[in-house]
MARVEX-134755 format. One record per atom (N, C-alpha, C): residue in one letter; y, z, x. Coordinates in steps of 0.1 Angstrom, whole numbers, padded with zeros to 4 digits, always signed. Atoms other than C-alpha are relative to their C-alpha. Layout:
AYZX/...
//
This chain:
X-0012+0000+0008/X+0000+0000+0000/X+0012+0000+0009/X-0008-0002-0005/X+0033-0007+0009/X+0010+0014+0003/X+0000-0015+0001/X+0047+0025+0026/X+0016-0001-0002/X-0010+0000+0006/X+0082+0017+0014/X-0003+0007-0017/X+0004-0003+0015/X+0068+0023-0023/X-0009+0009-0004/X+0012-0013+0002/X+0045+0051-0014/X+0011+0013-0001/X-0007-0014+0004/X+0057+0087-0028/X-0007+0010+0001/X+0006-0010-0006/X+0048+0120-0016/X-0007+0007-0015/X+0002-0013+0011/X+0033+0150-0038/X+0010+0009-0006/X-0013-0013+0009/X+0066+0171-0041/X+0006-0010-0004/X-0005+0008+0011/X+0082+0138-0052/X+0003-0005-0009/X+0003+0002+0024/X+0065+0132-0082/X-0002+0010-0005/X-0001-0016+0007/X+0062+0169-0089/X+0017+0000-0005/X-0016+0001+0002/X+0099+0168-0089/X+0006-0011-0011/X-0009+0015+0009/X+0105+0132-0104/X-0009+0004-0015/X+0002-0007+0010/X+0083+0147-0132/X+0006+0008-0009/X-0009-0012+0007/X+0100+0178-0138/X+0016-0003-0007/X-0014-0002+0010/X+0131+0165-0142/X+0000-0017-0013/X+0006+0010+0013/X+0118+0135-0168/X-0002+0014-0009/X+0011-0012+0014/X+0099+0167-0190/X+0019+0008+0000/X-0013-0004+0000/X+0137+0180-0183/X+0007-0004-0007/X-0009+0010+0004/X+0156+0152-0199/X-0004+0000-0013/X+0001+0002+0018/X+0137+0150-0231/X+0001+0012-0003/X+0000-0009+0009/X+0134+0184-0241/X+0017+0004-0003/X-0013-0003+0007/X+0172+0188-0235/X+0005-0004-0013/X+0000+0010+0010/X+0173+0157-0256/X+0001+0006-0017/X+0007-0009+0010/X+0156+0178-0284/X+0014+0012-0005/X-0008-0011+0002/X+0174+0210-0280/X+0017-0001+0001/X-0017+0009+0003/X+0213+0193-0280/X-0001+0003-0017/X-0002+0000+0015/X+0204+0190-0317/X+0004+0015-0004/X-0007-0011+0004/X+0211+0228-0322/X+0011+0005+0008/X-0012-0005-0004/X+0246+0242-0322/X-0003+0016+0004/X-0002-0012-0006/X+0246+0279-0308/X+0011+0008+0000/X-0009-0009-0002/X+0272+0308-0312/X-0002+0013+0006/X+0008-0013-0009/X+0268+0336-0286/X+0018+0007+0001/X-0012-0002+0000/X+0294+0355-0291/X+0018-0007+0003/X-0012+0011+0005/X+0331+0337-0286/X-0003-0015+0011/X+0007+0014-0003/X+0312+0309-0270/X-0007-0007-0008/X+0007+0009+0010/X+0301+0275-0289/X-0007-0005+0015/X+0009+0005-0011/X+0274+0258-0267/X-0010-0008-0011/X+0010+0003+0005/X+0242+0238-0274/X-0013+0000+0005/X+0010-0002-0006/X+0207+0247-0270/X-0008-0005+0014/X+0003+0008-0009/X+0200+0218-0245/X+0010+0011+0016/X-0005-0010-0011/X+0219+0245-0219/X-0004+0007+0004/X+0007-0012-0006/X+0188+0266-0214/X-0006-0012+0011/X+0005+0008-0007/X+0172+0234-0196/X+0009-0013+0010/X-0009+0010-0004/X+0199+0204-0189/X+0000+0005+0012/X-0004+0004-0017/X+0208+0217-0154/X-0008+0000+0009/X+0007+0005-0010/X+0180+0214-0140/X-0003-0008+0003/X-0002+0014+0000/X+0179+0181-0142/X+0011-0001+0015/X-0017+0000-0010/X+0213+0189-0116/X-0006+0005+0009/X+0009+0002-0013/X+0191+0204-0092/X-0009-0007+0000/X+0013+0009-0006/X+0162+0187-0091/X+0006-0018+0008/X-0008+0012-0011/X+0191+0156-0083/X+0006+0006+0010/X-0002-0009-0017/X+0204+0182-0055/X-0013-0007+0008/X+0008-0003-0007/X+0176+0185-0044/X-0008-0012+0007/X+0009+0013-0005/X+0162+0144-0042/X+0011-0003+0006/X-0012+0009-0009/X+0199+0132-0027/X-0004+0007+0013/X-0001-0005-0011/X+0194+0158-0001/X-0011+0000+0010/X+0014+0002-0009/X+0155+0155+0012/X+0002-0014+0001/X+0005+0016+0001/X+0153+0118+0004/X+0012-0007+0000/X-0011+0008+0007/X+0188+0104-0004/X+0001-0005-0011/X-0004+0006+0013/X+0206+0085-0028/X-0008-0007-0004/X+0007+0013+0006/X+0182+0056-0030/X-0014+0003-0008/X+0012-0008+0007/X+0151+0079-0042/X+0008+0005-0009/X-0008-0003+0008/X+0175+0097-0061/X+0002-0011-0012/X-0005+0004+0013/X+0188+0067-0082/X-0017-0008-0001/X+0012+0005+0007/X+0151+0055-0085/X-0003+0010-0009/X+0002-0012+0010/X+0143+0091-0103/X+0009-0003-0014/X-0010-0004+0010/X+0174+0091-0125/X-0003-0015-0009/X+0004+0012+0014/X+0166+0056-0143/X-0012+0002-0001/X+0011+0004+0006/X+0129+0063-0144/X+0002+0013-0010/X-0005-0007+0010/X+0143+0095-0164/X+0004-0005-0011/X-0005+0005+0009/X+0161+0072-0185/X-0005-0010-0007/X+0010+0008+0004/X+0133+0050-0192/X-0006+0009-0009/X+0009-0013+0010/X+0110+0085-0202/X+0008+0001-0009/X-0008-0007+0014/X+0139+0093-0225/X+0000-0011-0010/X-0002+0014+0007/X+0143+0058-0240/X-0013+0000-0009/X+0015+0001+0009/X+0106+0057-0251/X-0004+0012-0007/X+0001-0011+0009/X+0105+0091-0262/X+0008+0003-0014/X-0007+0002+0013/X+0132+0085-0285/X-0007-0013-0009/X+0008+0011+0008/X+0115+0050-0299/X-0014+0009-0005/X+0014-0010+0008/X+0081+0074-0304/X+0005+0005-0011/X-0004-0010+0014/X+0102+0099-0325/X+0006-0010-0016/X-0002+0009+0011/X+0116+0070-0345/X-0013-0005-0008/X+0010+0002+0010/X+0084+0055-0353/X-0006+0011-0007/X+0009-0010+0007/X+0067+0090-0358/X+0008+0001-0016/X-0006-0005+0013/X+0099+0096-0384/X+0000-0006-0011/X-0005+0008+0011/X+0094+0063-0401/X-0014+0000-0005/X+0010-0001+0001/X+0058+0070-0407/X-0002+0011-0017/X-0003-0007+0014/X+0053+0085-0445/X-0008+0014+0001/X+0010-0014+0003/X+0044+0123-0445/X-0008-0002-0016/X+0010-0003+0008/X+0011+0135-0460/X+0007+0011-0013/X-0001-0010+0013/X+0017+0148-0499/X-0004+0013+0003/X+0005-0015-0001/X+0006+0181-0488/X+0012+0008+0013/X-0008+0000-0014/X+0029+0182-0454/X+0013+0001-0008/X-0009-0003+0006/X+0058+0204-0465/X+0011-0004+0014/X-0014-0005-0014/X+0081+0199-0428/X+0008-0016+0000/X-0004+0013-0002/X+0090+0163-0434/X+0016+0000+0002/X-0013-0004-0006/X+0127+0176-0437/X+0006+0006+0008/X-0006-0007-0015/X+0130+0193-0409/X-0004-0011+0010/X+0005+0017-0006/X+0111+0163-0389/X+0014-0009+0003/X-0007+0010+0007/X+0132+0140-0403/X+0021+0003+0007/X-0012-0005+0000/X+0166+0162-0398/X+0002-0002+0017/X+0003-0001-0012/X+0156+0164-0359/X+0001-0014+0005/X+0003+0014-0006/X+0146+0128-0352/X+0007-0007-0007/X-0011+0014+0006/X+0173+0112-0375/X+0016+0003+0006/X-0010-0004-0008/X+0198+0128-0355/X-0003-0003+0014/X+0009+0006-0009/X+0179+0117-0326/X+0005-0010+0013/X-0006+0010-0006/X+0192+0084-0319/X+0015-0002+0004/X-0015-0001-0008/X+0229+0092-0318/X-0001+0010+0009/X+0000-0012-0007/X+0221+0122-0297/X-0005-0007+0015/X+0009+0008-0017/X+0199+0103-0269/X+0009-0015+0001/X-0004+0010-0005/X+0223+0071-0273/X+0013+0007+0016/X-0015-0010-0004/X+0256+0097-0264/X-0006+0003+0013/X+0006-0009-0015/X+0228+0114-0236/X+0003-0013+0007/X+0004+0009-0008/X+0217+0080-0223/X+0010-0004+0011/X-0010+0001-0010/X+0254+0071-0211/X+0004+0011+0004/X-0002-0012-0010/X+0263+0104-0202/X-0004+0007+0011/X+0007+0000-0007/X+0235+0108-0187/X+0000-0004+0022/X+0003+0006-0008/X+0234+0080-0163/X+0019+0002+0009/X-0017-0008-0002/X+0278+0088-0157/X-0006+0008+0008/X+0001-0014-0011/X+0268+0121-0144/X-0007+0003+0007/X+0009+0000-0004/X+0238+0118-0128/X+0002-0003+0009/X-0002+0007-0011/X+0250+0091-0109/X+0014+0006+0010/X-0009-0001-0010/X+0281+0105-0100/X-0003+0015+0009/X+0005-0015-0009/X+0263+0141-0090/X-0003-0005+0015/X+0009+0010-0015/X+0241+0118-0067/X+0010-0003+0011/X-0015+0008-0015/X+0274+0100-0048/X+0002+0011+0008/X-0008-0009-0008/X+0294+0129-0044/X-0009+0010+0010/X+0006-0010-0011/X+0266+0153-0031/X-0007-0010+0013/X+0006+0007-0014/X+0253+0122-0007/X+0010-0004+0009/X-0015+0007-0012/X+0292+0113+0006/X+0000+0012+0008/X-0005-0013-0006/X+0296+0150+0010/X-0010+0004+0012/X+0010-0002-0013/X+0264+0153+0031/X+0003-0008+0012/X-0008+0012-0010/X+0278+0125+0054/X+0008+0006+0009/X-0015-0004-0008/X+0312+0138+0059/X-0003+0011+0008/X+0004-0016-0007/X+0297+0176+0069/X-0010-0004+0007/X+0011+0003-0008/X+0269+0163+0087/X-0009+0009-0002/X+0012-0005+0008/X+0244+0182+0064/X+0005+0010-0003/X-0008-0013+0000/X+0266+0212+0067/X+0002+0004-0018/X-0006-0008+0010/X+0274+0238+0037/X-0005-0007-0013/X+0007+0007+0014/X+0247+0224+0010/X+0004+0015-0015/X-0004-0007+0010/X+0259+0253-0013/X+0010-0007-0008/X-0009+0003+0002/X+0292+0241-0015/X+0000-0017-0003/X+0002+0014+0005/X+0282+0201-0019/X-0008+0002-0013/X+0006-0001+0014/X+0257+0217-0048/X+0009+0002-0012/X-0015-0005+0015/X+0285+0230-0070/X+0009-0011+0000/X-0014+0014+0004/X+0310+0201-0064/X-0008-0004-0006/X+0004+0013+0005/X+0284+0176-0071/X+0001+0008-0018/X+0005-0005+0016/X+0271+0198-0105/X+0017-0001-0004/X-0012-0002+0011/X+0309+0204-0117/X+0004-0019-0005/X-0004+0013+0003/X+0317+0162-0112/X-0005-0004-0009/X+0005+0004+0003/X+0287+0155-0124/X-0002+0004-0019/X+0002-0003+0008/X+0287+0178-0153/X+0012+0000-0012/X-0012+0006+0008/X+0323+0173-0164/X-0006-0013-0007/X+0001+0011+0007/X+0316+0137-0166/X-0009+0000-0010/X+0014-0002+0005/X+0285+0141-0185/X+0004+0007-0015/X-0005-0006+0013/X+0302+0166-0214/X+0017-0006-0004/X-0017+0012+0005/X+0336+0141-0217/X-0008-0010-0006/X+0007+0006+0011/X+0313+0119-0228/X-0010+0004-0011/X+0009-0005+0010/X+0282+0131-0247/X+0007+0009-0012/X+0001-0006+0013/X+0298+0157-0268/X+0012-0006-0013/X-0009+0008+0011/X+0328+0134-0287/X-0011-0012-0002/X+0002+0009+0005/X+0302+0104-0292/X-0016+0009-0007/X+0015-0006+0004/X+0269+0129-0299/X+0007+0009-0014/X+0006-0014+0011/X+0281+0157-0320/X+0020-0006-0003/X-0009+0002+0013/X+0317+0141-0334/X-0004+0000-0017/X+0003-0004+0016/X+0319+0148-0370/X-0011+0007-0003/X+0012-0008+0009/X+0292+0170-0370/X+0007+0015+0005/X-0008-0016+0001/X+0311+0202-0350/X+0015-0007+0005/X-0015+0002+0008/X+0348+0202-0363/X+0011+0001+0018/X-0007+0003-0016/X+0372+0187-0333/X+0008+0008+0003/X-0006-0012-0005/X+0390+0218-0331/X-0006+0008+0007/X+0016-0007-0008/X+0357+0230-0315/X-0001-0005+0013/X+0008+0008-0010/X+0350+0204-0292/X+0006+0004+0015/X-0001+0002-0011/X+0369+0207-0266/X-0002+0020+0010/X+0003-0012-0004/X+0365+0246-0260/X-0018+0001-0002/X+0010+0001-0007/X+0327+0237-0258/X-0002-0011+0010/X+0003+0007-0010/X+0328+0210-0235/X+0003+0007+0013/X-0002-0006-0009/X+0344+0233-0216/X-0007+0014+0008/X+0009-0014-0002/X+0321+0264-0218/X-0012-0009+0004/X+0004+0004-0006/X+0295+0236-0211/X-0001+0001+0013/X-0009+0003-0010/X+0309+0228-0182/X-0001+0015+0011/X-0002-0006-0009/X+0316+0262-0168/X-0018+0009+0000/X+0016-0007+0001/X+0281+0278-0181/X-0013-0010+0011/X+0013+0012-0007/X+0260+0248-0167/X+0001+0001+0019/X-0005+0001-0012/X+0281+0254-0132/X-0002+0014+0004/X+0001-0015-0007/X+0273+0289-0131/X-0014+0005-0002/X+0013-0003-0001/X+0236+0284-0137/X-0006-0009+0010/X+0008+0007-0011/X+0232+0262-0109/X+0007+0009+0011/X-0004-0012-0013/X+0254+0290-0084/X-0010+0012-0003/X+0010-0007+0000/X+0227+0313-0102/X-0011-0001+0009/X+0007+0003-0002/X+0202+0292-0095/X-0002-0003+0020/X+0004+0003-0016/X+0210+0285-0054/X-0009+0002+0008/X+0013-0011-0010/X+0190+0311-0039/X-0011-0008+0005/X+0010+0008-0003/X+0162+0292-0047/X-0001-0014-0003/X-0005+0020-0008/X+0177+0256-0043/X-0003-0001+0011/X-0003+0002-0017/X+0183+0264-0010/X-0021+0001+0007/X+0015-0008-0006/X+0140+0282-0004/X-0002-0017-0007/X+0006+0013+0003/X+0130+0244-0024/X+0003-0011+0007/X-0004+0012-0010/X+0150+0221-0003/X-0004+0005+0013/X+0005-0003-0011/X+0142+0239+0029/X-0018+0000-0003/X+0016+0000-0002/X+0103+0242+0021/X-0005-0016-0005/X+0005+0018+0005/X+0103+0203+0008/X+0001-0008+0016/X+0000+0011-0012/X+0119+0191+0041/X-0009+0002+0012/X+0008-0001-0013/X+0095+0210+0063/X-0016-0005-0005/X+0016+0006+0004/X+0065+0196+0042/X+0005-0013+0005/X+0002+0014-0001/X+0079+0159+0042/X+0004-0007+0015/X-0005+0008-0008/X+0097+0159+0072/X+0011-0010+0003/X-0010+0008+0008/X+0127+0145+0058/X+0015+0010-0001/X-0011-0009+0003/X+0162+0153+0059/X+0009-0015-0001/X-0008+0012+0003/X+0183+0117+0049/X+0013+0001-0001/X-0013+0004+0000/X+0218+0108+0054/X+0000-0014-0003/X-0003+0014+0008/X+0229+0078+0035/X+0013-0008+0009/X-0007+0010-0002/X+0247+0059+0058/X+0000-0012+0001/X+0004+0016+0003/X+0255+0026+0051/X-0007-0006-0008/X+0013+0003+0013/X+0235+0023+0021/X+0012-0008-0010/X-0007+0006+0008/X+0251+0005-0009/X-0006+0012-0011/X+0000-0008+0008/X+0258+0030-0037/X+0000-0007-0016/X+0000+0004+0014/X+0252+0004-0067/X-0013+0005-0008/X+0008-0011+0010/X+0234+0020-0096/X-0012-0016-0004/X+0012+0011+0001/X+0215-0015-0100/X-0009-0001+0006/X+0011+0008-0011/X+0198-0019-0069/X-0011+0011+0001/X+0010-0006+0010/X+0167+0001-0085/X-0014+0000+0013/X+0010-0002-0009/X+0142-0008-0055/X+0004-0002+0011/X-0006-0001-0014/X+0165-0010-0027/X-0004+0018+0003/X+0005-0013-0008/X+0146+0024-0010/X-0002-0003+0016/
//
């Protein structure tokens, strides 16, 4: 096999986790949340992991593994939403009392995962740039401090879009922008939670693979899909 197109074990453990990441956010978005004088949405117990686990492939492997992950994410999510459509268009059994909840879930679905899809691929991609320029500039130096830039870029862009084209007219726009913003600051303070053991996953990946990549001179277009 060609060893350009060969992928390790923590790889695809990783390029997995954050696919099984993508859809359930997917899912959990659909519920609104009030936690005391914060509005939020469910998809905020899982969504940022998605943000490391792109830490974590820009920095072992680079950007070019990196944007191969993040569209096969957007592929897994793409067909996961086409399943939920067919399952919803399928006629529940006369005895099968959940068809409204079903139905409530996966008919909201498709504007929810179109809103992800571009927000998605926006913030994903731009987490990727910034934490792979920033590794450049420092010369691998201060991966803390490239983790939080990239997550806040990444995660602004990501809640500037998704929540006016996902959840307009459903929570009242006097709302919106004071959760985009608790988004925003919550999702950014669960990935400085989370460092500790960012930092123990990226150091025990690169001494398995042997890998520590700097992107120089690479082309940062989000098309070039098998340029690795």
């Amino acid at each position: 096999m060609n060893q350009r197109f060969s992928v390790s074990l923590p790889f695809m453990l990783l390029g997995v986790l954050f696919c099984v990441c993508l859809i359930a956010a997917n899912l959990l978005e659909v519920k609104q949340v009030t936690v005391g004088p914060l509005e939020m949405t469910a998809g905020l117990i899982v969504f940022p992991v998605s943000y490391i686990i792109n830490d974590c492939m820009v920095e072992v492997w680079g950007y070019r593994r990196a944007r191969l992950v993040i569209w096969l994410g957007f592929l897994m999510n793409f067909l996961f939403v086409v399943f939920g459509l067919l399952a919803d268009a399928l006629p529940g059994a006369p005895y099968w009392e959940g068809d409204a909840g079903f139905h409530a879930i996966f008919g909201l679905a498709p504007r929810i995962a179109a809103a992800s899809f571009v927000a998605f691929l926006a913030g994903s991609f731009l987490n990727a740039y910034v934490m792979s320029r920033m590794k450049v500039r420092s010369g691998g130096r201060h991966f803390s401090v490239r983790a939080i830039a990239s997550t806040i870029a990444g995660e602004a862009a990501d809640s500037v879009i998704f929540f006016p084209l996902a959840l307009g007219g459903v929570v009242p726009w006097s709302v919106m922008p004071a959760m985009m913003l608790t988004q925003v600051a919550l999702k950014t303070l669960y990935e400085v939670i989370a460092l500790p053991l960012t930092i123990r996953v990226v150091k025990c990946v690169k001494r398995i693979e042997g890998e520590d990549t700097y992107d120089d001179h690479i082309s940062y277009n989000i098309w070039k899909i098998f340029d690795l």
